[in-house]
C-alpha positions as CSV (number, residue, x, y, z in Angstrom):
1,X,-72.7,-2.8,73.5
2,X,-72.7,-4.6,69.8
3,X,-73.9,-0.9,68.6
4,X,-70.7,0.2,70.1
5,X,-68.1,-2.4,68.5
6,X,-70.0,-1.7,65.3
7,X,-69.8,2.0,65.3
8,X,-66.5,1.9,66.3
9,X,-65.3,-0.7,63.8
10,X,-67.0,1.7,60.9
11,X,-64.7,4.9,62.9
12,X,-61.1,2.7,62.4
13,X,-62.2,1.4,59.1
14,X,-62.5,5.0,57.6
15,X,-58.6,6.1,58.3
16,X,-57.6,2.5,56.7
17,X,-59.7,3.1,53.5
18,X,-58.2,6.4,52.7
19,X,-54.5,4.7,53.5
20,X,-55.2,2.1,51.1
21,X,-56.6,4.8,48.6
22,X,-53.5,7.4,48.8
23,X,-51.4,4.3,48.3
24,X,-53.3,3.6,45.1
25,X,-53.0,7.0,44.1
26,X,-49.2,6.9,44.7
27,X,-48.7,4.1,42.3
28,X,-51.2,4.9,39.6
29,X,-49.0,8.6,39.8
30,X,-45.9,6.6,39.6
31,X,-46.7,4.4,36.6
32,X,-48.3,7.2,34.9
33,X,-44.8,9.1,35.1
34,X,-42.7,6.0,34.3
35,X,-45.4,5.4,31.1
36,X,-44.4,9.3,30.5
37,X,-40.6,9.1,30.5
38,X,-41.2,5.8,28.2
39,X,-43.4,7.5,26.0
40,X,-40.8,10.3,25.9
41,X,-37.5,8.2,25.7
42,X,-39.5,6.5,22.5
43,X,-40.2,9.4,21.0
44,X,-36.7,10.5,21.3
45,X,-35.6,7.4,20.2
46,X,-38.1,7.2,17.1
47,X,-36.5,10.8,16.5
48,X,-33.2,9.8,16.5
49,X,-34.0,6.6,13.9
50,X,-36.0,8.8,11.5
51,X,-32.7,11.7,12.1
52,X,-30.3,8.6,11.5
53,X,-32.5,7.6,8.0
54,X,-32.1,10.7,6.7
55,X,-28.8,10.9,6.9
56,X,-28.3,7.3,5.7
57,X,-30.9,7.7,2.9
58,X,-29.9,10.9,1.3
59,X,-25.9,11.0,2.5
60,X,-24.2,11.7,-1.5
61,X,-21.5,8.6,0.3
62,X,-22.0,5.3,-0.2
63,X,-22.9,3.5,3.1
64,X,-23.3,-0.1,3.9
65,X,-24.8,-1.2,7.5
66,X,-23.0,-4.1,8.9
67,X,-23.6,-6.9,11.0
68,X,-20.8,-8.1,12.8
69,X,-21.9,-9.8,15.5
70,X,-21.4,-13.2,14.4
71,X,-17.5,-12.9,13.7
72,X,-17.2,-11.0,16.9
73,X,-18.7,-14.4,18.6
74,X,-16.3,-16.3,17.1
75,X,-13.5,-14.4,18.2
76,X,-14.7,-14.9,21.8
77,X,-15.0,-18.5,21.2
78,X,-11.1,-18.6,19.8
79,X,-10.0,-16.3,23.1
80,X,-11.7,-18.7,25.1
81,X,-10.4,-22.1,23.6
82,X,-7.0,-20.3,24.4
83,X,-6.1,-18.5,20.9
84,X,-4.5,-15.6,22.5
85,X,-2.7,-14.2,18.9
86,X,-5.9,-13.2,16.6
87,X,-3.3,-12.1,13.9
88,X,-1.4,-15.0,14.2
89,X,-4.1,-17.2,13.5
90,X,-6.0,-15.3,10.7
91,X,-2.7,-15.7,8.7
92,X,-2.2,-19.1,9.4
93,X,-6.1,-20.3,8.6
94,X,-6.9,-19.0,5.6
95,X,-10.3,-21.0,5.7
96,X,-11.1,-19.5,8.8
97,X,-10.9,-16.1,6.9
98,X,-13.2,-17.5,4.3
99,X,-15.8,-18.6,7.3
100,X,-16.0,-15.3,8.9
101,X,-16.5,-13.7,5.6
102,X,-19.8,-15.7,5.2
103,X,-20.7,-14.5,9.0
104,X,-21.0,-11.0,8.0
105,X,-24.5,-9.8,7.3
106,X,-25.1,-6.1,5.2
107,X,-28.3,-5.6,6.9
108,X,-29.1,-2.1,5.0
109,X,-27.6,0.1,2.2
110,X,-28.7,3.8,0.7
111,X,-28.8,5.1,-2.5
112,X,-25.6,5.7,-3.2
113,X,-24.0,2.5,-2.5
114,X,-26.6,1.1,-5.1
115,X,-25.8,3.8,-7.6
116,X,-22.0,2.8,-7.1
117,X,-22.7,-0.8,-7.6
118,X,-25.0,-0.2,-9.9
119,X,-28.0,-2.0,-8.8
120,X,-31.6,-0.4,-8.6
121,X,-32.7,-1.8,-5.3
122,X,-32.3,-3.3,-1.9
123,X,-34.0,-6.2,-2.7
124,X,-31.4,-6.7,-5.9
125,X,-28.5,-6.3,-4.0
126,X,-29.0,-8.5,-1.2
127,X,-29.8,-11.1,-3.8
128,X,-26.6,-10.7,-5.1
129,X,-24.5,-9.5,-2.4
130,X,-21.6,-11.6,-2.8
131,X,-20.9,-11.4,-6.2
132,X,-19.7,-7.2,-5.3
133,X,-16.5,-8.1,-3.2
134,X,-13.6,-10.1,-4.0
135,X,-13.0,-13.5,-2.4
136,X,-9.8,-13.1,-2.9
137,X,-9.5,-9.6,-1.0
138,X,-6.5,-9.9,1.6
139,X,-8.4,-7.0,3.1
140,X,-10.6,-8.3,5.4
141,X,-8.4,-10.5,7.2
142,X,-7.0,-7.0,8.7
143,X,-10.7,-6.5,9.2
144,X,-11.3,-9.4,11.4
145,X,-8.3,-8.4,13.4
146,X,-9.8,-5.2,14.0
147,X,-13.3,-6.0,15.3
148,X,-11.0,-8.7,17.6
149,X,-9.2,-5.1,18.8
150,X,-12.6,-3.2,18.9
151,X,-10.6,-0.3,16.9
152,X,-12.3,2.7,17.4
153,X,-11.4,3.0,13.3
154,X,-10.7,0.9,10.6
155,X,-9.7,2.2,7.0
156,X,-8.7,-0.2,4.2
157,X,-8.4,0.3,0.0
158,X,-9.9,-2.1,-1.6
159,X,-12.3,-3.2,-4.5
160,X,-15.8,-3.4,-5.3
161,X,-17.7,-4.9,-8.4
162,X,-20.4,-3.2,-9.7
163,X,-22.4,-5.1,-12.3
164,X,-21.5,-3.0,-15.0
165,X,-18.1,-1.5,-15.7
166,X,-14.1,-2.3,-14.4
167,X,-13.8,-2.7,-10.9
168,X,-13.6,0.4,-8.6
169,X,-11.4,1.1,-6.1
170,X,-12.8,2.2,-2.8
171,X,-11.7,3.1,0.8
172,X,-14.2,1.5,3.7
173,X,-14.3,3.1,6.6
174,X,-15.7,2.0,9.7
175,X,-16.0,2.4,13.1
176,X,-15.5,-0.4,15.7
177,X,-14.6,0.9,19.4
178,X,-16.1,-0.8,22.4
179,X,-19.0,1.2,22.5
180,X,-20.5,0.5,19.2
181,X,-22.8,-2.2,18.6
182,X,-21.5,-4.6,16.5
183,X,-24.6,-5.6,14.7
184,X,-25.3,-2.1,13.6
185,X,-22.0,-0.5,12.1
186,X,-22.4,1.7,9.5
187,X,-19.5,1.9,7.0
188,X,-18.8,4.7,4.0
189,X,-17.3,3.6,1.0
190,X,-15.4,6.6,-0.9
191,X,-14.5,5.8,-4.6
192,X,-10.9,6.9,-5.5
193,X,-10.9,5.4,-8.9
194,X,-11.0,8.1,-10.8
195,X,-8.3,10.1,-8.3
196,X,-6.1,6.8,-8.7
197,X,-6.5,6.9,-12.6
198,X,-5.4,10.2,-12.3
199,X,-2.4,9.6,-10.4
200,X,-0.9,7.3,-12.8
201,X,-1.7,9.6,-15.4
202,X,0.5,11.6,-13.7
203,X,3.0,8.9,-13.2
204,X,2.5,8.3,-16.4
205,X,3.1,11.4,-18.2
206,X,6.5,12.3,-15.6
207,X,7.6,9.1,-16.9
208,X,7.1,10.2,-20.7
209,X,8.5,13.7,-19.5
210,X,11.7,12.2,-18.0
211,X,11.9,9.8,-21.4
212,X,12.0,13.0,-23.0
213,X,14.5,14.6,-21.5
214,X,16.2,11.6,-21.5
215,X,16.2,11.3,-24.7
216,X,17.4,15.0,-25.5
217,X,19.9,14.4,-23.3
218,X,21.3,11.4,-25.1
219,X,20.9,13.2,-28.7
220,X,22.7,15.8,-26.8
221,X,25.2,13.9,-25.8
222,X,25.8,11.4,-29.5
223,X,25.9,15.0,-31.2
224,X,28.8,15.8,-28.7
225,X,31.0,12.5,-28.7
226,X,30.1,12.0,-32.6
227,X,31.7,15.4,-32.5
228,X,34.4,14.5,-30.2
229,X,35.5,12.0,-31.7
230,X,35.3,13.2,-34.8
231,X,39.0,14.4,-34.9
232,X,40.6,11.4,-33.1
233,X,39.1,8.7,-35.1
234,X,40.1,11.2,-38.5
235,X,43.3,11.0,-37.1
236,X,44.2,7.3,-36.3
237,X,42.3,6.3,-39.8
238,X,45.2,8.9,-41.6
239,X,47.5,7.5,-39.7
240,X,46.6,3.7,-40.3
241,X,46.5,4.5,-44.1
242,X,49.8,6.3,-44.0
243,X,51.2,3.2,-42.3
244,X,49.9,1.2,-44.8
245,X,51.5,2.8,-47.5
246,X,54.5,2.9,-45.7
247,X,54.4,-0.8,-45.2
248,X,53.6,-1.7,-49.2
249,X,57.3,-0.3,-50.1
250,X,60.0,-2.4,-50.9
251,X,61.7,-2.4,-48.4
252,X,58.7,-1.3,-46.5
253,X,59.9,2.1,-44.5
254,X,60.2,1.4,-41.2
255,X,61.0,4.3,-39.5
256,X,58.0,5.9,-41.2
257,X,55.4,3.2,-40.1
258,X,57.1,3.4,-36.7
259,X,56.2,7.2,-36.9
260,X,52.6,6.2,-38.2
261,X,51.6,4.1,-35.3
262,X,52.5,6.3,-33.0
263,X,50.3,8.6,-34.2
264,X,47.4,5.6,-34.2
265,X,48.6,5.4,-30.4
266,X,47.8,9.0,-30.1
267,X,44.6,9.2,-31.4
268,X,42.9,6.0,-29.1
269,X,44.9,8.2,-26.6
270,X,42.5,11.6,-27.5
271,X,39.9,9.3,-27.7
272,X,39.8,7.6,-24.3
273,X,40.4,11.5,-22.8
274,X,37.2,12.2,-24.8
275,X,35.0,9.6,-23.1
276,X,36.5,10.3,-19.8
277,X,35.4,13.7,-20.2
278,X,31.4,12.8,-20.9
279,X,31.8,10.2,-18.2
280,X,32.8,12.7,-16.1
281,X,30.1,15.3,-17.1
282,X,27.5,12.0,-16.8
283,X,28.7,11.7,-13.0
284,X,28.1,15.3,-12.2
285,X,24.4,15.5,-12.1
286,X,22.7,16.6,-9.2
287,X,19.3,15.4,-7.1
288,X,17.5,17.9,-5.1
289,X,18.1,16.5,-1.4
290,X,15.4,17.2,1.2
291,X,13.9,15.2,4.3
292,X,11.6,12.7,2.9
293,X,9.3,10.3,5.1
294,X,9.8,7.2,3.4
295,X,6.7,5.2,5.2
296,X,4.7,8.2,2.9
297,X,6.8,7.1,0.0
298,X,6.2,3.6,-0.2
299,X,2.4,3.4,1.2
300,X,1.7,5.9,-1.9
301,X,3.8,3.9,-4.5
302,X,1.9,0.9,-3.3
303,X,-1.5,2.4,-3.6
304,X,-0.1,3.6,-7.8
305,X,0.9,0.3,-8.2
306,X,-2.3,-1.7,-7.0
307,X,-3.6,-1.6,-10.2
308,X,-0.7,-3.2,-12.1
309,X,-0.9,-5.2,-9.6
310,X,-5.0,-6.0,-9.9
311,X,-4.1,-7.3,-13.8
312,X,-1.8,-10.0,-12.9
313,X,-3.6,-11.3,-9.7
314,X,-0.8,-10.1,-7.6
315,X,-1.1,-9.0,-3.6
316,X,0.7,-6.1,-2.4
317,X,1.7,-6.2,1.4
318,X,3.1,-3.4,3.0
319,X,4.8,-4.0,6.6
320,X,5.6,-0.5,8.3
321,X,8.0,0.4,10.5
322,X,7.7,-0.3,14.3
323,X,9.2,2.4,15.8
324,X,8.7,6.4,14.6
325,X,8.9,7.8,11.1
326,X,11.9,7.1,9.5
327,X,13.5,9.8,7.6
328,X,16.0,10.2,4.9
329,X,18.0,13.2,3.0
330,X,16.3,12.5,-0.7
331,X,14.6,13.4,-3.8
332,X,10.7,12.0,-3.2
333,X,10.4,11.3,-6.9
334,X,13.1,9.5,-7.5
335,X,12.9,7.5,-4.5
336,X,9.4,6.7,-5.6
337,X,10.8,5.6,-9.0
338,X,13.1,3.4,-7.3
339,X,9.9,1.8,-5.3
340,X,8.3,1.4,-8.5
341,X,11.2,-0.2,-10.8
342,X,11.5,-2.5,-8.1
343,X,7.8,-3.3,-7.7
344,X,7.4,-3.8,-11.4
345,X,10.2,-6.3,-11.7
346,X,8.9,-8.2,-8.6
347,X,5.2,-8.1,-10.3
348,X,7.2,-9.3,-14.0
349,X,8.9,-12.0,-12.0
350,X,5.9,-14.0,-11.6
351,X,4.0,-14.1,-13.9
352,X,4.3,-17.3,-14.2
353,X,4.0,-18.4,-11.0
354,X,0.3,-19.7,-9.3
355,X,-1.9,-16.8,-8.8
356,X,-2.1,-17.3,-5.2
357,X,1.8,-17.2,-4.5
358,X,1.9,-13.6,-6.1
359,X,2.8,-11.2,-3.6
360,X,4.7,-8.8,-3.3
361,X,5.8,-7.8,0.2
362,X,7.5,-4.3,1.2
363,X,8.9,-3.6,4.8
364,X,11.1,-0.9,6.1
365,X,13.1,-0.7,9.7
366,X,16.1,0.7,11.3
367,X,19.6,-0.7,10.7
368,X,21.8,1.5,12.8
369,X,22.0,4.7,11.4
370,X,20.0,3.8,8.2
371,X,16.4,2.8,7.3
372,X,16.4,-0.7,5.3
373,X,14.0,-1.4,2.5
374,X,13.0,-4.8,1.7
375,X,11.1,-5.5,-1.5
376,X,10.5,-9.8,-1.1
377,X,8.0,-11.5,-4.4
378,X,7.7,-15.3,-4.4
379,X,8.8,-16.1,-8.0
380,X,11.8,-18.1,-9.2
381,X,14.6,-16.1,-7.6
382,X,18.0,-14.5,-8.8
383,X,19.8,-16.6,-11.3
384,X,23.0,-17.7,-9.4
385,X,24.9,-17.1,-12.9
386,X,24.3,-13.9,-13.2
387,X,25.6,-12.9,-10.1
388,X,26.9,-9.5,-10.5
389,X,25.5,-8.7,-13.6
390,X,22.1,-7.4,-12.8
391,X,23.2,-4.0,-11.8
392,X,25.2,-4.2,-15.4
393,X,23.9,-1.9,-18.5
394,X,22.0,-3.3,-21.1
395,X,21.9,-7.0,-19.0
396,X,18.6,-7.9,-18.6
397,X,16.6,-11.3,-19.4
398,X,13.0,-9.9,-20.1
399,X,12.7,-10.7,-23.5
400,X,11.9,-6.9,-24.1
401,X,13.6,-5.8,-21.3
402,X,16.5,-2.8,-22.0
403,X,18.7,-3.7,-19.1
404,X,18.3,-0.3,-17.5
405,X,16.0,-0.7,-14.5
406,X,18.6,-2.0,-11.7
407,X,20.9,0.3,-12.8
408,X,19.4,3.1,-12.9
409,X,17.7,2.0,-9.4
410,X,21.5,1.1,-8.0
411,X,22.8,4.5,-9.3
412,X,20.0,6.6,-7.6
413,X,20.5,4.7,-4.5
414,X,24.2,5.6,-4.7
415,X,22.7,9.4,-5.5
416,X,21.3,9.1,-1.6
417,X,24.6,7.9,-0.3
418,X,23.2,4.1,0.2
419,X,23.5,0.7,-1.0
420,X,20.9,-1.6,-3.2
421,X,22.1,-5.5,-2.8
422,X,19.9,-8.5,-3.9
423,X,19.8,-12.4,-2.4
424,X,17.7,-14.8,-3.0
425,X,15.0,-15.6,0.2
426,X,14.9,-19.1,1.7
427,X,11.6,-19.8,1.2
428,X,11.8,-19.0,-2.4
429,X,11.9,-16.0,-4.4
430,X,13.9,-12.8,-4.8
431,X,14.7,-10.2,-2.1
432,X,16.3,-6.6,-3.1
433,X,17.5,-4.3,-0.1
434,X,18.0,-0.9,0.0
435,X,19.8,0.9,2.7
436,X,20.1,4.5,2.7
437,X,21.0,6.7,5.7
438,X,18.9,8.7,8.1
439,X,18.4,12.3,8.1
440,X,21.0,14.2,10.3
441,X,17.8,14.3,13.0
442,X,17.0,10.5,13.3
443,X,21.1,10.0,13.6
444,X,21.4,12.1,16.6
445,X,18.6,11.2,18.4
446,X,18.8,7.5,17.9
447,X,16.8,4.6,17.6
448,X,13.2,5.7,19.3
449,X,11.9,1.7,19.2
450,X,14.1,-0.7,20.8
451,X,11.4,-1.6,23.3
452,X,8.7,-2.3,20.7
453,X,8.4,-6.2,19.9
454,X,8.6,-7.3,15.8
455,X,5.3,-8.6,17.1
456,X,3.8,-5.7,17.3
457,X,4.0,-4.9,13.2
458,X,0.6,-4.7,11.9
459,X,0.8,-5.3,8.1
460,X,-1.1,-3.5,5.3
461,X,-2.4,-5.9,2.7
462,X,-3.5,-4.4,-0.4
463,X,-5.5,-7.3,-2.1
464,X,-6.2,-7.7,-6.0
């Protein structure tokens, strides 16, 4: 009977062995897969680093890898302590700028960026990694804002400093969208020095161009009233003589001098019709009107002027338009030198002023049926005496000014059928306005932005 229970507890035992045995087969199968797809995910993965450093490494752009991480923490910690307006409190905290700035890790760099800052390796630029950016770059507060937004692409000009040479002017470009890591982002920095040095060139050499012109014009025009006048002024100085003589008789001859100085009377007669006539022929110069974007006009007269603006310290902050492009009937260049005149006298304004209340700040909006340039600086203001007499000819207080600028800005405003008016701001400083009226298109189909909030503006800083 015990025979029996034995050999049939060695018949149920078999069956429960192989059970147990497929079972371990199962899962020595399944972890031998899994170990597969890891192996093969790694490999992928190890592919796609070495395909990623060979693009970093040999890329002809200069590249940075960022680590933003840390700020992005911080922001979290500001929305959760009940800071809802990142904007709002970057430009109020200027030290929390500076504290975010130290957050920010460059974790890598290729050859390029070094060549451009003019380092020879890795090791040398991390060692020195904060001497190649401005403290004083207004730039990355707009940074900050956009990792707080998770922008899917941020673009800023700014400056770098190698260790040899002038500064260079570079755009970074980076992404930031929600699915990008933050401690990972790679950024490309393209150097437009030389295409910025070859824009003012430009600027530069129209400017010589139109002094030359100018110039022939106004020989043009001294030959012609020289000749003008020629006659008239003959004329009155024969007559004055005549009436002298006529005066030194005894008796002096009255109805002759009478005769005399009404020929005097005559000649300032022909000479005022003289002047009229070159006034006139000064008046009747023409601009070549066509529609003109004027948030493309002053975001490229700001990125001439940064570099003026670099050598006295001064910040250049552009505030765009909330609503769509606003566009006028003009002439590009000329609205451009207006931009520029106006910029220059801002930048000239304060110069003596502390270096960190110079700035410059442009905006532009709708007024109606016009779009309203506002070019704001922070230095002493308009003299209160001089009201009126800015716009003058010849009045100027620079002591090598020419007292052309305003006017010649005022007369090509009028040129566009708008208005240039100055006041001083409350909080200090001078403010000049322009007002020049919409293209037929933007009249008729009327203000496209009532529903956007001021708050909504995001401001361009261009820092020096």
């Amino acid at each position: 009977m015990s025979e029996g229970m034995i050999f049939t507890g060695r018949a149920g035992g078999l069956p429960t062995a192989i059970a147990q045995g497929v079972v371990h087969l199962c899962i020595l199968v399944a972890l031998a897969t899994l170990l597969c797809r890891i192996q093969a995910r790694r490999a992928t993965l190890e592919q796609s680093e070495r395909h990623y450093r060979l693009i970093f490494d040999t890329l002809s752009v200069a590249i940075l890898e960022h680590d933003f991480s840390a700020v992005a923490a911080r922001i979290a910690q500001l929305r959760k302590g009940g800071v809802s307006d990142i904007r709002n409190h970057v430009g109020n905290h200027p030290e929390f700028v500076a504290a975010m700035r130290k957050l920010v890790k460059i974790t890598d760099m290729n050859a390029a960026a070094l060549a451009m800052l003019g380092v020879g390796s890795k090791a040398e630029f991390l060692a020195r990694m904060c001497g190649f950016f401005s403290e004083t770059d207004d730039s990355f507060s707009e940074c900050i804002i956009a990792i707080g937004e998770r922008r899917p692409l941020f673009q800023v000009e700014t400056h770098v400093l190698p260790i040899h040479g002038p500064p260079r002017q570079v755009v970074v470009a980076f992404g930031l969208g929600p699915d990008i890591s933050l401690d990972r982002v790679p950024g490309s920095l393209l150097d437009v020095s030389h295409r910025r040095a070859l824009e003012r060139q430009l600027l530069q050499k129209r400017d010589q161009l139109a002094h030359a012109e100018r110039t022939g014009a106004l020989a043009a025009m001294s030959a012609m009233i020289a000749h003008e006048l020629n006659q008239p002024m003959a004329a009155i100085q024969s007559y004055a003589d005549a009436a002298r003589r006529w005066m030194s008789r005894n008796p002096p001859d009255l109805r002759e001098t009478s005769l005399a100085l009404a020929g005097i009377v005559e000649g300032v007669d022909h000479a005022r019709t003289v002047m009229e006539r070159v006034r006139a022929l000064v008046g009747s110069s023409r601009i070549d009107l066509a529609e003109v974007e004027l948030d493309g006009v002053l975001l490229t007269t700001v990125a001439l002027m940064r570099c003026e603006a670099a050598e006295t310290g001064t910040r250049l902050v552009m505030i765009p338009t909330t609503g769509d492009t606003l566009s006028v009937m003009g002439d590009r260049i000329l609205l451009k030198q207006i931009f520029v005149n106006l910029i220059t006298n801002a930048i000239h304004a304060m110069l003596n002023s502390p270096p960190e209340q110079r700035m410059v700040t442009l905006s532009l909006e709708r007024r109606d049926d016009s779009a309203l340039v506002t070019v704001a600086d922070q230095g002493p203001g308009w003299d209160e005496l001089d009201s009126g007499k800015e716009f003058d000819t010849f009045f100027t207080t620079k002591k090598n000014g020419m007292g052309l600028g305003l006017h010649i800005c005022r007369t090509a405003v009028e040129c566009h059928g708008g208005t240039l008016s100055r006041r001083n701001a409350e909080w200090g400083g001078a403010i000049v306005e322009i007002s020049i009226p919409l293209s037929p298109f933007h009249q008729r189909t009327g203000p496209a932005a009532d529903s956007v909030k001021d708050s909504h503006k995001s401001p361009f800083l261009f820092g020096v």
